[in-house]
Backbone as CSV, one residue per row, in Angstrom:
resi,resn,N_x,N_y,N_z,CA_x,CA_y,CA_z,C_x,C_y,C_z
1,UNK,0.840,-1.187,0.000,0.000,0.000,0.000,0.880,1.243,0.000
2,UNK,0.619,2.093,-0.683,1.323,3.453,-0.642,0.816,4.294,0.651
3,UNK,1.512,5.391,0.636,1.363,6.236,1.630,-0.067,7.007,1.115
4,UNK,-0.680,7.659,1.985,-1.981,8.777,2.066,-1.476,9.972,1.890
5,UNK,-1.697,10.758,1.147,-1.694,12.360,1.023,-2.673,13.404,1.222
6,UNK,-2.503,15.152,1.467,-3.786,15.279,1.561,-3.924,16.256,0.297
7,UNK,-5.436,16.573,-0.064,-5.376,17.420,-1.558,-6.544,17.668,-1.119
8,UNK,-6.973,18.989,-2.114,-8.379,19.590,-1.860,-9.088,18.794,-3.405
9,UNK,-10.157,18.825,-2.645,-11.419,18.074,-3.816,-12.353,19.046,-4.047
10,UNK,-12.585,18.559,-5.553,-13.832,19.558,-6.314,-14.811,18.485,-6.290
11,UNK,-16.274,18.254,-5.827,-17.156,17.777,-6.417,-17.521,18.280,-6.979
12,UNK,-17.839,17.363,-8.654,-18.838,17.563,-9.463,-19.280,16.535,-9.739
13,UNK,-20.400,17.155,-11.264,-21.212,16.133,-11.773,-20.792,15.483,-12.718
14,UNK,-19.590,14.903,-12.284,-18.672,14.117,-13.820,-17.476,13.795,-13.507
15,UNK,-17.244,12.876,-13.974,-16.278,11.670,-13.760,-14.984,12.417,-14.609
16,UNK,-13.735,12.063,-14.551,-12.656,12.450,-14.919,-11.705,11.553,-14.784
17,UNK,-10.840,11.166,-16.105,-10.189,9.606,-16.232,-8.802,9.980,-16.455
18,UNK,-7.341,10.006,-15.723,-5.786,9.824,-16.169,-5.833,10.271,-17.680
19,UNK,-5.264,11.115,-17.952,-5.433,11.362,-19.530,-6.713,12.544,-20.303
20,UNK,-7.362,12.556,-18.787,-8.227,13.171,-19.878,-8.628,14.619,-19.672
21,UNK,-8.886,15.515,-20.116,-9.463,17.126,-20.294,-10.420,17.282,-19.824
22,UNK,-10.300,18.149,-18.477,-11.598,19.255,-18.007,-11.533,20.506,-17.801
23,UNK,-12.330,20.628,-19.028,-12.491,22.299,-18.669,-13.698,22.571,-17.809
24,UNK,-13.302,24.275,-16.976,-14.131,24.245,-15.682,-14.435,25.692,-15.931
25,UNK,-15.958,26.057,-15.446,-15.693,27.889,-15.333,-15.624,27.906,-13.504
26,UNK,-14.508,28.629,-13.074,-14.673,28.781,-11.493,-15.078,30.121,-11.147
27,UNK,-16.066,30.329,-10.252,-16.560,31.149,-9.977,-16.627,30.954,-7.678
28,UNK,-16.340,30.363,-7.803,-16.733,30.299,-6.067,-15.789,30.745,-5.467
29,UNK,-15.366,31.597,-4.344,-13.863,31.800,-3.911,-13.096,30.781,-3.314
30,UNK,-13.843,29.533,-2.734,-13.049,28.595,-1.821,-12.539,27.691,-3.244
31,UNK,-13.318,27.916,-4.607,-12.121,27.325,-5.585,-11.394,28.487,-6.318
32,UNK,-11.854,29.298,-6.956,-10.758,30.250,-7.140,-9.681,30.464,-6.159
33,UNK,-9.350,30.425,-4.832,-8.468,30.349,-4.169,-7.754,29.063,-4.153
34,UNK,-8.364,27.948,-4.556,-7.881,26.454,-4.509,-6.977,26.788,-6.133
35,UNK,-7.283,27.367,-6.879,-7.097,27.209,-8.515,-5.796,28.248,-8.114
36,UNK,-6.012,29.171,-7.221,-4.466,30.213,-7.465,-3.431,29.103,-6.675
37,UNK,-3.892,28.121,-5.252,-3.195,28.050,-4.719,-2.312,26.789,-5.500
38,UNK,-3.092,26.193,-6.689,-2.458,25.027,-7.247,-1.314,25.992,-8.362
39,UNK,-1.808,26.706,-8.991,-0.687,27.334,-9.684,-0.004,27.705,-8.997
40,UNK,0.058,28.439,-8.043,1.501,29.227,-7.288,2.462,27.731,-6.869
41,UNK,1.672,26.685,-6.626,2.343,25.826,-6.193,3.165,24.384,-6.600
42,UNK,2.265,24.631,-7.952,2.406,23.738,-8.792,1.769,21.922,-8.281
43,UNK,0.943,22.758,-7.738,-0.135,20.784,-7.636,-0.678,20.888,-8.470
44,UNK,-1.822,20.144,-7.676,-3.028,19.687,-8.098,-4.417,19.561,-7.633
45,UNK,-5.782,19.064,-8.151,-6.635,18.989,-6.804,-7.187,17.724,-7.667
46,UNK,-8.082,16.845,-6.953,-8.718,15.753,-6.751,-10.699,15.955,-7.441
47,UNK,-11.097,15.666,-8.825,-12.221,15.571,-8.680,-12.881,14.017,-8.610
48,UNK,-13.771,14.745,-7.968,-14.900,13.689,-7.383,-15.963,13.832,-7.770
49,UNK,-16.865,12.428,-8.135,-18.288,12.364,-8.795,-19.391,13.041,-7.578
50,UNK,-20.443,13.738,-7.714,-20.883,14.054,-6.813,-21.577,13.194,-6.471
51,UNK,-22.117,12.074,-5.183,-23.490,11.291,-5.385,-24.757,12.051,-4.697
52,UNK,-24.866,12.867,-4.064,-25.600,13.776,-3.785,-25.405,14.750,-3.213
53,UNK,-26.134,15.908,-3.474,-26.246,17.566,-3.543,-25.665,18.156,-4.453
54,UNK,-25.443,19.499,-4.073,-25.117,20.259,-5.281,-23.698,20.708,-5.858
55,UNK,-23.691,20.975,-6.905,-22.042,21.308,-6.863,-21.442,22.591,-6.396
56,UNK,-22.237,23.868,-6.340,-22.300,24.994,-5.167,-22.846,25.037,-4.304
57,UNK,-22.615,25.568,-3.373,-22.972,25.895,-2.282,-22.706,24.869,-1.207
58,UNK,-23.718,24.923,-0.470,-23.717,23.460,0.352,-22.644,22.325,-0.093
59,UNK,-21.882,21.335,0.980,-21.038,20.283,0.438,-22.066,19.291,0.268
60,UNK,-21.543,18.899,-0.539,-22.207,17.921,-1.705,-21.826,16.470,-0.939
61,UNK,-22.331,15.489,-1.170,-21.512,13.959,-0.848,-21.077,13.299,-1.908
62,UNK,-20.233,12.787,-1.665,-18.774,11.949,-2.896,-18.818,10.997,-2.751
63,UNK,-18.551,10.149,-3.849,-18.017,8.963,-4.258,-17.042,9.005,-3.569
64,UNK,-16.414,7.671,-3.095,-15.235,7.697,-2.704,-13.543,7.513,-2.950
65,UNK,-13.770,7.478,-4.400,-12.807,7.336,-5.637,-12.702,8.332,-6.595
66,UNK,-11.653,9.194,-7.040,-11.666,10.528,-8.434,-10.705,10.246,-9.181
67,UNK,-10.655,11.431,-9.362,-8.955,11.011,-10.146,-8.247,12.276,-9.954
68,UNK,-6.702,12.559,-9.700,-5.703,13.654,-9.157,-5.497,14.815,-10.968
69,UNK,-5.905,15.738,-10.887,-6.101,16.502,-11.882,-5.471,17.609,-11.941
70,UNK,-4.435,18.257,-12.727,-4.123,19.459,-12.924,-4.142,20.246,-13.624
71,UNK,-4.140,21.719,-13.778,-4.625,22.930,-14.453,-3.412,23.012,-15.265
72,UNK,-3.889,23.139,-16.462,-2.438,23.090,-18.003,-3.037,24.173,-18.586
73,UNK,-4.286,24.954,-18.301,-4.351,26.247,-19.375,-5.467,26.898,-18.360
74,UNK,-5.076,28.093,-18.407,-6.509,29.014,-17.629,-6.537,30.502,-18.448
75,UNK,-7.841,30.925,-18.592,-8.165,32.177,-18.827,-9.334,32.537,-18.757
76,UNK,-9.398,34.129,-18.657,-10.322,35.015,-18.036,-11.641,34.836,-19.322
77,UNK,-12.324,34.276,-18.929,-13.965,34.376,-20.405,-14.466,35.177,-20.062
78,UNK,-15.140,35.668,-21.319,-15.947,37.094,-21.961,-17.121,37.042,-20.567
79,UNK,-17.546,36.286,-19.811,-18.500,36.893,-18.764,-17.366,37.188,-17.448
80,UNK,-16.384,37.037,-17.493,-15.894,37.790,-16.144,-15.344,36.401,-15.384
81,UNK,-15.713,35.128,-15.475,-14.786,33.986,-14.827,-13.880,33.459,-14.851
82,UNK,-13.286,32.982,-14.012,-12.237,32.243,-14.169,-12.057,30.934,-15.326
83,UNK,-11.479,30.622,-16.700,-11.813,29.551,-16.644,-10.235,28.562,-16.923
84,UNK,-10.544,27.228,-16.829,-9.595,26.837,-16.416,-9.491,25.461,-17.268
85,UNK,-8.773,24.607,-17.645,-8.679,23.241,-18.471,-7.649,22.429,-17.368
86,UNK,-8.112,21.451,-16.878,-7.604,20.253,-15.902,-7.280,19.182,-16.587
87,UNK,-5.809,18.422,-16.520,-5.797,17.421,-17.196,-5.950,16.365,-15.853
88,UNK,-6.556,14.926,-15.740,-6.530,13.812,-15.173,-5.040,12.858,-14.996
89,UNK,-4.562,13.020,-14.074,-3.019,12.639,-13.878,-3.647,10.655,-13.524
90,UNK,-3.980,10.806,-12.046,-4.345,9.276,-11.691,-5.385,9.541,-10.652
91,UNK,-5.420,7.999,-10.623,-6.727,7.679,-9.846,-6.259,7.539,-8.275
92,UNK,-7.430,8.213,-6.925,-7.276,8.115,-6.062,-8.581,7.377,-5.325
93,UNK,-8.449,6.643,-4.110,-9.251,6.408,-3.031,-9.244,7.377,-1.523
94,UNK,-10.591,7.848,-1.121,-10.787,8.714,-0.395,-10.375,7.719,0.824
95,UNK,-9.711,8.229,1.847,-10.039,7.624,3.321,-10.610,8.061,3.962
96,UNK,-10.312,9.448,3.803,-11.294,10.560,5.028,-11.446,12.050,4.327
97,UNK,-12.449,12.822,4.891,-12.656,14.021,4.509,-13.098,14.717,5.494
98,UNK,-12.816,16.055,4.890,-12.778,17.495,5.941,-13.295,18.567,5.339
99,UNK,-13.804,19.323,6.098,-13.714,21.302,5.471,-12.762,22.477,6.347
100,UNK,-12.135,22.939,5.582,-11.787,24.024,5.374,-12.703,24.954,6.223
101,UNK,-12.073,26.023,6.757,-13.253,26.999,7.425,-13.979,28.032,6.050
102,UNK,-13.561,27.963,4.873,-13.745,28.555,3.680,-14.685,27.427,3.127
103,UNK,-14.847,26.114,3.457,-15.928,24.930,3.075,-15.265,24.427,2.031
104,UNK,-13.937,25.043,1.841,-13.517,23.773,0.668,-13.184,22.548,1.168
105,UNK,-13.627,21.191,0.349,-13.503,20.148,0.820,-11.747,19.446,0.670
106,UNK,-11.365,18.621,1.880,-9.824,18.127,1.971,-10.190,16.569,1.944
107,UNK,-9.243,16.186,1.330,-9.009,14.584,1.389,-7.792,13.889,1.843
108,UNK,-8.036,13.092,2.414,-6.729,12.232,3.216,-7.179,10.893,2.367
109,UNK,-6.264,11.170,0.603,-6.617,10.223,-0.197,-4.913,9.085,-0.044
110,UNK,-5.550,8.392,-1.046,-4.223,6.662,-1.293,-4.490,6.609,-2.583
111,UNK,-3.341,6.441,-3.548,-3.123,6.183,-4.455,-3.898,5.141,-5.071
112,UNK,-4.603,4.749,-6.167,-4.483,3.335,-6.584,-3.537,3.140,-7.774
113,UNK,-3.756,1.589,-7.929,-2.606,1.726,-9.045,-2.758,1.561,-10.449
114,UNK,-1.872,2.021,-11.202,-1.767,2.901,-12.321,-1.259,2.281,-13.725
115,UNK,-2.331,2.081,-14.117,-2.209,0.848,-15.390,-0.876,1.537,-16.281
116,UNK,-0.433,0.360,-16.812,0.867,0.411,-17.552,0.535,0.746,-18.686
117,UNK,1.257,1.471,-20.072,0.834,1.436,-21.661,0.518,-0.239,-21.797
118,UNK,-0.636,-0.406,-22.603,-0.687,-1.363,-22.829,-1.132,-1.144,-24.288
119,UNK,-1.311,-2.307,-25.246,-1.818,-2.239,-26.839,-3.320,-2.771,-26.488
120,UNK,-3.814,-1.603,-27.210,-5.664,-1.914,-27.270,-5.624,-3.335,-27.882
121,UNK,-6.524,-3.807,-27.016,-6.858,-5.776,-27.448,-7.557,-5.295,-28.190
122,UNK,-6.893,-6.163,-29.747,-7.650,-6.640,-31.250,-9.362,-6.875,-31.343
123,UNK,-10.049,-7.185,-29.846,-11.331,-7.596,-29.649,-12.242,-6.161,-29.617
124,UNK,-10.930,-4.856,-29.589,-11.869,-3.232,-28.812,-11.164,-2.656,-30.169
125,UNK,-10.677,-3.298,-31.218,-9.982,-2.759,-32.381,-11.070,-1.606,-32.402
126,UNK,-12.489,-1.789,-33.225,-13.201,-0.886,-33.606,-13.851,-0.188,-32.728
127,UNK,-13.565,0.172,-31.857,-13.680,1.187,-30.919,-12.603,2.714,-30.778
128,UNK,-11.306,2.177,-31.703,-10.425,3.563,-31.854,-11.308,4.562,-33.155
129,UNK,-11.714,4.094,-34.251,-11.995,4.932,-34.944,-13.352,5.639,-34.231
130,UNK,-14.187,5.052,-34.156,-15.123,5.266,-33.760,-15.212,6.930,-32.360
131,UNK,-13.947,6.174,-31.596,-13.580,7.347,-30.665,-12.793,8.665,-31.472
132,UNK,-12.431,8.002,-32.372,-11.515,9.529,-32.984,-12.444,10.308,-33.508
133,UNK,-13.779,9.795,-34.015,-14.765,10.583,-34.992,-15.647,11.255,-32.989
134,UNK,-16.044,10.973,-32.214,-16.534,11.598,-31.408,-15.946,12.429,-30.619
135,UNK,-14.556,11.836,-30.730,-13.465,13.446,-30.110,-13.566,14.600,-31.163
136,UNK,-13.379,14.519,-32.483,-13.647,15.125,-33.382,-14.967,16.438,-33.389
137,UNK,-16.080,15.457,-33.106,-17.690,16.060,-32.680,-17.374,16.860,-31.298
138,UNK,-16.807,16.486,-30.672,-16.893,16.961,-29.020,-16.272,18.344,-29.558
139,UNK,-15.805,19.006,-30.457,-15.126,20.514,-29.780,-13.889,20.584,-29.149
140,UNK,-13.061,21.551,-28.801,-12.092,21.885,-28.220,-12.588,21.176,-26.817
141,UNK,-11.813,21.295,-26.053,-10.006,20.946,-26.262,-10.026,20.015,-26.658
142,UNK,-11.040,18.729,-26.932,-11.028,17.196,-27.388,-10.863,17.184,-28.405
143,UNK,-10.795,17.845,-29.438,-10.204,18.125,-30.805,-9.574,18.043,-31.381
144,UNK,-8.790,18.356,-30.466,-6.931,19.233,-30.974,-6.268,18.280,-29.853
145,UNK,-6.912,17.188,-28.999,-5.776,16.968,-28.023,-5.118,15.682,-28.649
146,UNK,-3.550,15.475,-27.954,-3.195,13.990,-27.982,-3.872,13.107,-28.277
147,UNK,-3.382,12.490,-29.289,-4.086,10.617,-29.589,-3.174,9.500,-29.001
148,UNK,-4.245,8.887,-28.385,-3.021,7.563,-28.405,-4.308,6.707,-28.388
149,UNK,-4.757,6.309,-29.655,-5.758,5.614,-30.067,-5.503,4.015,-29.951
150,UNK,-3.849,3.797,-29.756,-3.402,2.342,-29.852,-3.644,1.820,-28.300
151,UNK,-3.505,3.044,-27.400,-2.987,2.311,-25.586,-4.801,2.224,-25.247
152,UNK,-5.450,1.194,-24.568,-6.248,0.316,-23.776,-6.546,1.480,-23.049
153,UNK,-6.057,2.394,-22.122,-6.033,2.811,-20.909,-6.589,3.703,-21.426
154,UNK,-6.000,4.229,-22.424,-6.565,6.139,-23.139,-7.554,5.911,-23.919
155,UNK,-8.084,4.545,-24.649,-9.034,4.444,-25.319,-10.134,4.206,-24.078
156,UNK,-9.830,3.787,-23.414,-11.131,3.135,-22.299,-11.724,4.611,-21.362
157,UNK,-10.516,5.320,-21.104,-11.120,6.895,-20.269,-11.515,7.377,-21.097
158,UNK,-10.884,7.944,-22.473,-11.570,8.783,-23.762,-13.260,8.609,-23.667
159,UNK,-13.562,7.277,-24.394,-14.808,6.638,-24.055,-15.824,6.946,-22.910
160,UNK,-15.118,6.645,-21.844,-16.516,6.771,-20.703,-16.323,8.413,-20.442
161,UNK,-15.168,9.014,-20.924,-16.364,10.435,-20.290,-16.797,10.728,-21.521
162,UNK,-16.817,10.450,-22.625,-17.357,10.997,-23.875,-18.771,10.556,-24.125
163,UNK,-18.973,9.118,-23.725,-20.013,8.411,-23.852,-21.422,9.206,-23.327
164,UNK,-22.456,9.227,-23.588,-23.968,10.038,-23.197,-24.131,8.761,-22.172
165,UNK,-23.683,7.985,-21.008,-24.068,7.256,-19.900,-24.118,7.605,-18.950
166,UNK,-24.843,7.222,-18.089,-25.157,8.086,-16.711,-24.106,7.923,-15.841
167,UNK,-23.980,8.956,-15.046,-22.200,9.249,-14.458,-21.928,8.186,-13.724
168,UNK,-22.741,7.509,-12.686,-22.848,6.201,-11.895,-22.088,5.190,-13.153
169,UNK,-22.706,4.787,-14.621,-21.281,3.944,-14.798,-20.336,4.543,-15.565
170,UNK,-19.411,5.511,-15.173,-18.117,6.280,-15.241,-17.876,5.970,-14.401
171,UNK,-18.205,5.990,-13.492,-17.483,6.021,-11.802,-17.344,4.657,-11.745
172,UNK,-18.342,3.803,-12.127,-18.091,2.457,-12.079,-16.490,2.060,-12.937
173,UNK,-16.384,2.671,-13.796,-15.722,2.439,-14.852,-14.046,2.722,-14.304
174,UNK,-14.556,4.333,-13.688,-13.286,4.866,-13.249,-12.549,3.837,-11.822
175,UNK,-13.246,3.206,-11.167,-12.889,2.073,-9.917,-12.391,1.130,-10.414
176,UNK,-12.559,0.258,-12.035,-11.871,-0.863,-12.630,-10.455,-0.618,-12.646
177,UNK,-9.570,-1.376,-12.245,-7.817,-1.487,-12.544,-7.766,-1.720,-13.625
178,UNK,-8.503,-2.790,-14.132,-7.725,-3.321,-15.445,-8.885,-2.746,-16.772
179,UNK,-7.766,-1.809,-17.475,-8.378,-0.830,-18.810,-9.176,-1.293,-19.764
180,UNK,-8.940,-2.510,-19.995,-9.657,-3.790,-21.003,-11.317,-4.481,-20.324
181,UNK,-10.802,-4.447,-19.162,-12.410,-4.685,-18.341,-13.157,-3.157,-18.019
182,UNK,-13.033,-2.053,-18.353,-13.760,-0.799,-18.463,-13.948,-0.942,-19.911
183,UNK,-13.211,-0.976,-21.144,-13.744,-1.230,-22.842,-15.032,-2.864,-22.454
184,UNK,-14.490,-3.518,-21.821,-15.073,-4.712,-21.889,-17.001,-3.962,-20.958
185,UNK,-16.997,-3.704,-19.842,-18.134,-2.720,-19.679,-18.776,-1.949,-20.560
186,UNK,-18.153,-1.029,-20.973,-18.787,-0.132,-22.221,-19.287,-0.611,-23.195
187,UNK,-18.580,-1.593,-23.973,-19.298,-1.736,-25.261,-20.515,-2.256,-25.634
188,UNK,-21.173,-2.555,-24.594,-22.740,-3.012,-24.895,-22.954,-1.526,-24.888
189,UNK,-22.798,-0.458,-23.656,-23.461,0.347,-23.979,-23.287,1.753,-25.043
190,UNK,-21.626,1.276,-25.379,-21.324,2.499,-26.626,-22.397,1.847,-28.204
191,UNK,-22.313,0.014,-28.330,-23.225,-0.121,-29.282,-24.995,0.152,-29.512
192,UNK,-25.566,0.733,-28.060,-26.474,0.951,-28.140,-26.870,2.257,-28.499
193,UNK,-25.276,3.085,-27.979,-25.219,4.592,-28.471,-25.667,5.038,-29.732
194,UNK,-24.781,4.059,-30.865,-24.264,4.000,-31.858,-25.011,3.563,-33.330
């Protein structure tokens, strides 16, 4: 088992996979202060699926699994917010949680562990094109970002947050170790997408 660290957590309403792009508009001060304090410092923060309440105001309740995420581009949008693009580094397990006297939420998270490059199994072959034409549809930043249409791991996160499925199986998805048993989940329901 690795050691526990602590990091501040964003709940939201969406899952976020190692590899993958979130863009955010921040507007609250206990994250705009979380967003200066990761740049000045060069971390990171932790999102989490929400399983109930809201994503302002009031703390929300979490899943107990996210993934460790950091800010690679931020700027000021035409209404006055902060906005910000998070890439998904790895996956964590919550042990415990806290607030902040500001209500931002803290985690006393543990690593899990962190699938290797692997070659997409010949059985999820037609699942790379298929993902390149819906990154394509999705818009910036999914557009223009990195391919690695060949590795298991990046085809299987690409997928579940891209997929129109209800966030419950992302999260399901995002808790699997092995990248081939999350493609192996999905594809009943990307062919029903489809």
């Amino acid at each position: 088992m690795t050691r526990s660290v602590e990091i501040p957590l964003f709940p939201l309403n969406t899952v976020l996979f190692p590899g993958g792009l979130l863009p955010l508009r921040i507007f609250e001060t206990r994250y705009l202060d979380m967003v200066r304090s990761c740049l000045r410092e060069d971390t990171g923060f932790g999102v989490v699926l929400i399983r109930s309440g809201e994503e302002s105001g009031d703390t929300a309740g979490i899943f107990d699994a996210g993934c460790h995420a950091k800010i690679v581009d931020f700027s000021q949008q035409p209404d006055g917010l902060l906005g910000i693009v998070a890439r998904g580094l790895r996956r964590f397990r919550i042990l415990e949680t806290w607030h902040q006297p500001d209500g931002l939420n803290i985690g006393k998270v543990q690593w899990l562990p962190q699938s290797v490059e692997s070659p997409l199994p010949a059985e999820f072959a037609e699942l790379a094109p298929a993902l390149e034409n819906a990154l394509e549809q999705a818009g910036e930043p999914f557009a223009s970002m990195e391919r690695h249409l060949d590795d298991c791991e990046w085809v299987a996160g690409r997928l579940a947050e891209l997929l129109p499925i209800p966030d419950v199986h992302k999260q399901h998805c995002l808790e699997l170790d092995d990248p081939a048993d999350r493609l192996a989940y999905l594809r009943p329901m990307f062919e029903l997408k489809t």
